[in-house]
C-alpha positions, 0 to 999 in steps of 0.5 A, a space after each residue: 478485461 477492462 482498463 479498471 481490472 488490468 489496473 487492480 492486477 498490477 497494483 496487486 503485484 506492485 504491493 506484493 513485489 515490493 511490500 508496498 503501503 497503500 499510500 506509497 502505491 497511491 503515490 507510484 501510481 498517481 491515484 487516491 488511497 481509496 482507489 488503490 484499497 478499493 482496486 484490491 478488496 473489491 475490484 480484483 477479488 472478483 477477476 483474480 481472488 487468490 492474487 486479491 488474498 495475496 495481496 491483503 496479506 501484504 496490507 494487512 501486515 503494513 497496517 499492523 506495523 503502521 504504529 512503528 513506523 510512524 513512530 520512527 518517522 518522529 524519532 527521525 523528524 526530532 533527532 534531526 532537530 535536535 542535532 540542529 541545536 
């Protein structure tokens, strides 16, 4: 198994353990989004596709949620101005 598939594995776990974001993860581990997205939708899903699914499951649902938390990113950012005032 190379460096590239060992390394999609444990992205995959980190994501699922933690419910990670693809940036967040990005971040953990010093490399691109794009990496982290390419890793899990290609690269594992041909060394360990149920892992693969599992882990788009977490994804799928990040992104789904993302409009919430950007919202609640500006509330924080505006309310902390606000009390400044």
């Amino acid at each position: 198994m190379s460096d590239i598939e060992e390394r999609a594995k444990i992205l995959a776990t980190y994501i699922i353990e933690t419910k990670s974001t693809v940036r967040a993860t990005a971040k953990k581990f010093n490399i691109s989004k794009s990496t982290v997205h390419k890793d899990i939708s290609e690269r594992l899903e041909k060394v360990n596709p149920s892992l693969a699914s599992e882990a788009k499951k977490v994804l799928e649902i990040n992104k789904a949620e993302r409009h919430i938390r950007g919202g609640m990113a500006t509330k924080r950012k505006y309310s902390h101005n606000n009390k400044a005032s």
